[in-house]
MARLUMGU-71371 format. One record per residue (C-alpha): residue number from 0; residue in three letters; x, y, z negated. Coordinates in nm, 4 decimals. Example, Ala and Ser with C-alpha at 12.3 -4.5 7.8 and 13.67 -1.06 7.14 Angstrom:
<rec><ropa>0</ropa><mido>ALA</mido><c1>1.2300</c1><c2>-0.4500</c2><c3>-0.7800</c3></rec>
<rec><ropa>1</ropa><mido>SER</mido><c1>1.3670</c1><c2>-0.1060</c2><c3>-0.7140</c3></rec>
//
This chain:
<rec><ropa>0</ropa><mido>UNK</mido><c1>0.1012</c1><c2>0.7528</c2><c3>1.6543</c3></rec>
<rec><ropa>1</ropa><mido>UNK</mido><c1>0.0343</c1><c2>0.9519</c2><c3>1.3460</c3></rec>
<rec><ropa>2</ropa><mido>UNK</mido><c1>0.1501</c1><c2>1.2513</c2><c3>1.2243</c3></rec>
<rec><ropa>3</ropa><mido>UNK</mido><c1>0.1142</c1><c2>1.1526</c2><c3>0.8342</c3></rec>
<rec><ropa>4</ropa><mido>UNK</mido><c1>0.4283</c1><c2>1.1400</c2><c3>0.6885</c3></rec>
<rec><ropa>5</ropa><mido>UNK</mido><c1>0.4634</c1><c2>1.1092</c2><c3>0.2981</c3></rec>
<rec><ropa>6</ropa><mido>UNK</mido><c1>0.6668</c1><c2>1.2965</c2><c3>0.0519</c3></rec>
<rec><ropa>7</ropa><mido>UNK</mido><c1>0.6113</c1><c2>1.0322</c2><c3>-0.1897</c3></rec>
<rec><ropa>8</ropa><mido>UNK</mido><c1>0.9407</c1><c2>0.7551</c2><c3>-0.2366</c3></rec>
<rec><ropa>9</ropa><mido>UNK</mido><c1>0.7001</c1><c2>0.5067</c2><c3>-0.4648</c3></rec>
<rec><ropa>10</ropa><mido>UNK</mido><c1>0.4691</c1><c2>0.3072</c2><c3>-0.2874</c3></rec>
<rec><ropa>11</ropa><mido>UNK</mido><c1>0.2053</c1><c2>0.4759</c2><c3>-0.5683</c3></rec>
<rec><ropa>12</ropa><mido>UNK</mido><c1>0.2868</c1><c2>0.7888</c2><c3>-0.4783</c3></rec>
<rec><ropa>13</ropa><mido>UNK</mido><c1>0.2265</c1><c2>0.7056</c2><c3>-0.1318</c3></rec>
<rec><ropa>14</ropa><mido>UNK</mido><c1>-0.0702</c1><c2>0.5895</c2><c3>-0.1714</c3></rec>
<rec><ropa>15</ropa><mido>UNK</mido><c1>-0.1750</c1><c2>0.8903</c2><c3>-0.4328</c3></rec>
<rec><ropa>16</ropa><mido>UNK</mido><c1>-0.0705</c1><c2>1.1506</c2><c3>-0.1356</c3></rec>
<rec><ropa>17</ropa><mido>UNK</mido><c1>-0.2999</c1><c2>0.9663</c2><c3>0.1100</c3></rec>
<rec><ropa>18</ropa><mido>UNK</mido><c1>-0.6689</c1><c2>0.9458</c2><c3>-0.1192</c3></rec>
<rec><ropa>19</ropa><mido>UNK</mido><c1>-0.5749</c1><c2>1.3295</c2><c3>-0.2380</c3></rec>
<rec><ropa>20</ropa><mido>UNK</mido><c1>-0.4956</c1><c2>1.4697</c2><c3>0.0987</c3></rec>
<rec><ropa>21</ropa><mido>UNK</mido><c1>-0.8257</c1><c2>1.2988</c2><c3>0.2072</c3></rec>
<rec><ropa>22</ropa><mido>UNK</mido><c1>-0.7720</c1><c2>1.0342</c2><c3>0.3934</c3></rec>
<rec><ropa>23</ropa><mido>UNK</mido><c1>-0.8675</c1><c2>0.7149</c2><c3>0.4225</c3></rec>
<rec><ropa>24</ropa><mido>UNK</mido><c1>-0.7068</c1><c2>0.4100</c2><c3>0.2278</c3></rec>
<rec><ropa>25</ropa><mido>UNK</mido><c1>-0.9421</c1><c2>0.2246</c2><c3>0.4700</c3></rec>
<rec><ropa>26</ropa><mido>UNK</mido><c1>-0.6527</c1><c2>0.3295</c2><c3>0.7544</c3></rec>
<rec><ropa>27</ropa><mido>UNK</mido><c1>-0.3848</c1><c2>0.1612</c2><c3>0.5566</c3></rec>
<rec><ropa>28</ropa><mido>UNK</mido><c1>-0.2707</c1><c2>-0.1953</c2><c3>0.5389</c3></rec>
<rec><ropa>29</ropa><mido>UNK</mido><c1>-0.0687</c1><c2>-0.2837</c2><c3>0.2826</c3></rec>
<rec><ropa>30</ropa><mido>UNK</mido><c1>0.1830</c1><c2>-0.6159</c2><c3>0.2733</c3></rec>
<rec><ropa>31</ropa><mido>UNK</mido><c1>0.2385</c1><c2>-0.7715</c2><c3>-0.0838</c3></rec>
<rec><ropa>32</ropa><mido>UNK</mido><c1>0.4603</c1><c2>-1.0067</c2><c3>-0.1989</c3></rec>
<rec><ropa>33</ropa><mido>UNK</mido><c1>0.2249</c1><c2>-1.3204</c2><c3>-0.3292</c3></rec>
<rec><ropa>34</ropa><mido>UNK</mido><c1>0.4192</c1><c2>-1.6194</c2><c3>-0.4248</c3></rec>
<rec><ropa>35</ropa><mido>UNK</mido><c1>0.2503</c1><c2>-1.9110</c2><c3>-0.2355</c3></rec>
<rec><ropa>36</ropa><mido>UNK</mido><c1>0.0933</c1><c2>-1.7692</c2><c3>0.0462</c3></rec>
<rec><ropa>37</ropa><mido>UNK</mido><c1>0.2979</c1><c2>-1.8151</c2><c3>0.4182</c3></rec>
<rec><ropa>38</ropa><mido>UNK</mido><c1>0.5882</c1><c2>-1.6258</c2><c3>0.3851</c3></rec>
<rec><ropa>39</ropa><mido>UNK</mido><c1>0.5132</c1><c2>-1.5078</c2><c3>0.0578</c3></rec>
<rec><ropa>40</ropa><mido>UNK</mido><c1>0.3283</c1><c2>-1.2530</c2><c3>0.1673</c3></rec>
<rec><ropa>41</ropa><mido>UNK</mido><c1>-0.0687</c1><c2>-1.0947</c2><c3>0.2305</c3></rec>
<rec><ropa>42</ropa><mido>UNK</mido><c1>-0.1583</c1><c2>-0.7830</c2><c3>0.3943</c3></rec>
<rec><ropa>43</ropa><mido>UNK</mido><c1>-0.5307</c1><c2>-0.6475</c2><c3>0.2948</c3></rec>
<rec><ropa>44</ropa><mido>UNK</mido><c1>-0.6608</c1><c2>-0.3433</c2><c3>0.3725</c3></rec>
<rec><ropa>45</ropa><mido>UNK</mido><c1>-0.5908</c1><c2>-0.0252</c2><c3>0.1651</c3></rec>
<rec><ropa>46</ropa><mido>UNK</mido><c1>-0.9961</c1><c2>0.0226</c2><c3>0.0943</c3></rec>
<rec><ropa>47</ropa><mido>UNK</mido><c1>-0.9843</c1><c2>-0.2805</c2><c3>-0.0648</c3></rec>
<rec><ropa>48</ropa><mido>UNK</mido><c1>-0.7037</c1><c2>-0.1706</c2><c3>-0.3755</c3></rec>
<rec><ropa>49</ropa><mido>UNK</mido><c1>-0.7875</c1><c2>0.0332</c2><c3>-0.6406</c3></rec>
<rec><ropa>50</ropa><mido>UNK</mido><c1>-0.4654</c1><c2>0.2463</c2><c3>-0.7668</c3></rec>
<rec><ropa>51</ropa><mido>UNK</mido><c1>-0.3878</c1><c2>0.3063</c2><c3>-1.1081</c3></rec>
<rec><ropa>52</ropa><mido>UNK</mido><c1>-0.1163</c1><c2>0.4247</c2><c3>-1.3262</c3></rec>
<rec><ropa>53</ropa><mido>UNK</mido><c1>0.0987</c1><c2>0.1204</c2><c3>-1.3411</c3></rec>
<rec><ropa>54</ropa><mido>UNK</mido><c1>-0.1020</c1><c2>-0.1275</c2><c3>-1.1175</c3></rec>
<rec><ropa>55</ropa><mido>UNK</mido><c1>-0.3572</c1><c2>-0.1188</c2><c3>-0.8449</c3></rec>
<rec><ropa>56</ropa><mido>UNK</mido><c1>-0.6232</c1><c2>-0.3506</c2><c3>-0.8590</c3></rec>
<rec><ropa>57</ropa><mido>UNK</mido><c1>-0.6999</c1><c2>-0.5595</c2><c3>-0.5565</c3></rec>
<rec><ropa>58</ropa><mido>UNK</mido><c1>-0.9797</c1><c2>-0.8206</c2><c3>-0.5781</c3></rec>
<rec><ropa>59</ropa><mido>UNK</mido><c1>-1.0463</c1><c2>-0.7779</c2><c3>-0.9539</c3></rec>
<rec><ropa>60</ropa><mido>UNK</mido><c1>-0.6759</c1><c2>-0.8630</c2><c3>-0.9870</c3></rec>
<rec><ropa>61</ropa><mido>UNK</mido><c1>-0.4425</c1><c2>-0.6469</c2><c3>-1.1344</c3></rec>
<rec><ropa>62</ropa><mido>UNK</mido><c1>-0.0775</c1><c2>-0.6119</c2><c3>-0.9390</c3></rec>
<rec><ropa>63</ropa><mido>UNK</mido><c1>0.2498</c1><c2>-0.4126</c2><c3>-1.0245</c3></rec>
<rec><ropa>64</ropa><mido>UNK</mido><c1>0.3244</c1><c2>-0.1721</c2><c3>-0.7487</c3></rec>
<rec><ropa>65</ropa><mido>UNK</mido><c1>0.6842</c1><c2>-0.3106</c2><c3>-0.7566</c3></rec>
<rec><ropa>66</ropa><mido>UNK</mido><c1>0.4889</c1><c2>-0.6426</c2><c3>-0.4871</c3></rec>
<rec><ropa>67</ropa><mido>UNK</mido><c1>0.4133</c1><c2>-0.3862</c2><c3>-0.2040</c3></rec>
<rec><ropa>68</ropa><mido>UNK</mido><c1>0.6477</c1><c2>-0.4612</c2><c3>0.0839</c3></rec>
<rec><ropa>69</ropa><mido>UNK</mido><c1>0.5076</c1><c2>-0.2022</c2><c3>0.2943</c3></rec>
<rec><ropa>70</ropa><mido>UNK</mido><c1>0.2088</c1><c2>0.0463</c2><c3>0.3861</c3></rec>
<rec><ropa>71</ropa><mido>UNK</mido><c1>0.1239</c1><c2>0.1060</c2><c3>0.7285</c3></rec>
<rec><ropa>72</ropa><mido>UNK</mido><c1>-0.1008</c1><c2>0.4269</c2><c3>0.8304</c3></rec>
<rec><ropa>73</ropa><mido>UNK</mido><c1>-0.2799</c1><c2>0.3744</c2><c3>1.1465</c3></rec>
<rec><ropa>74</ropa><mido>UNK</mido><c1>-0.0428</c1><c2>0.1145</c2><c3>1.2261</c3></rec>
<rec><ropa>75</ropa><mido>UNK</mido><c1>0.2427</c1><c2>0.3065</c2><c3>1.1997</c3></rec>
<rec><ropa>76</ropa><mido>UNK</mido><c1>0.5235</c1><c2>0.2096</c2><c3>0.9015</c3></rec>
<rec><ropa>77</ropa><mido>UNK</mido><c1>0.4997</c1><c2>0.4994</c2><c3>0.6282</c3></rec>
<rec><ropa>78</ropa><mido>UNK</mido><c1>0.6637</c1><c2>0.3501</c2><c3>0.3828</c3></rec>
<rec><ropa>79</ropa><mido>UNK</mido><c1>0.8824</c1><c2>-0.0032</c2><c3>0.3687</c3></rec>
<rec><ropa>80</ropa><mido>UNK</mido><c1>1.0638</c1><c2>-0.1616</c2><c3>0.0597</c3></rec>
<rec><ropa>81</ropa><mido>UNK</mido><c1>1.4863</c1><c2>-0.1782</c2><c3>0.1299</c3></rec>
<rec><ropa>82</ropa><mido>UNK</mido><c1>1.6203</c1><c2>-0.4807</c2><c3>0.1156</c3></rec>
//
């Protein structure tokens, strides 16, 4: 179980508190909502996105941070979009 627990309440925030406190985005796993795929949702790794001001970039593609579902730290929920 981890002990990271983030002040941020935006999933960019989030994921700015983790690559400044120096961790790894390679620990995270990160579910997005992508029209299409099963349940509308993919999970890739947090190495693999590139955050930015308004998007992240994941694959070369650019994606509003309003699609993340969730981030997971070392398997453990950090962060989950209310429903």
């Amino acid at each position: 179980m981890t002990q990271f627990r983030p002040k941020g309440r935006h999933p960019k925030q989030i994921l700015n508190e983790i690559k400044w406190r120096g961790l790894s985005l390679d620990e995270c796993e990160i579910d997005i909502l992508h029209r299409g795929a099963p349940n509308d949702t993919i999970t890739v790794k947090g190495g693999d996105v590139v955050p930015g001001k308004s998007f992240f970039s994941y694959g070369g593609t650019m994606i509003p941070y309003h699609r993340i579902l969730r981030i997971k730290y070392l398997g453990d929920t950090i962060w989950s979009r209310s429903k």
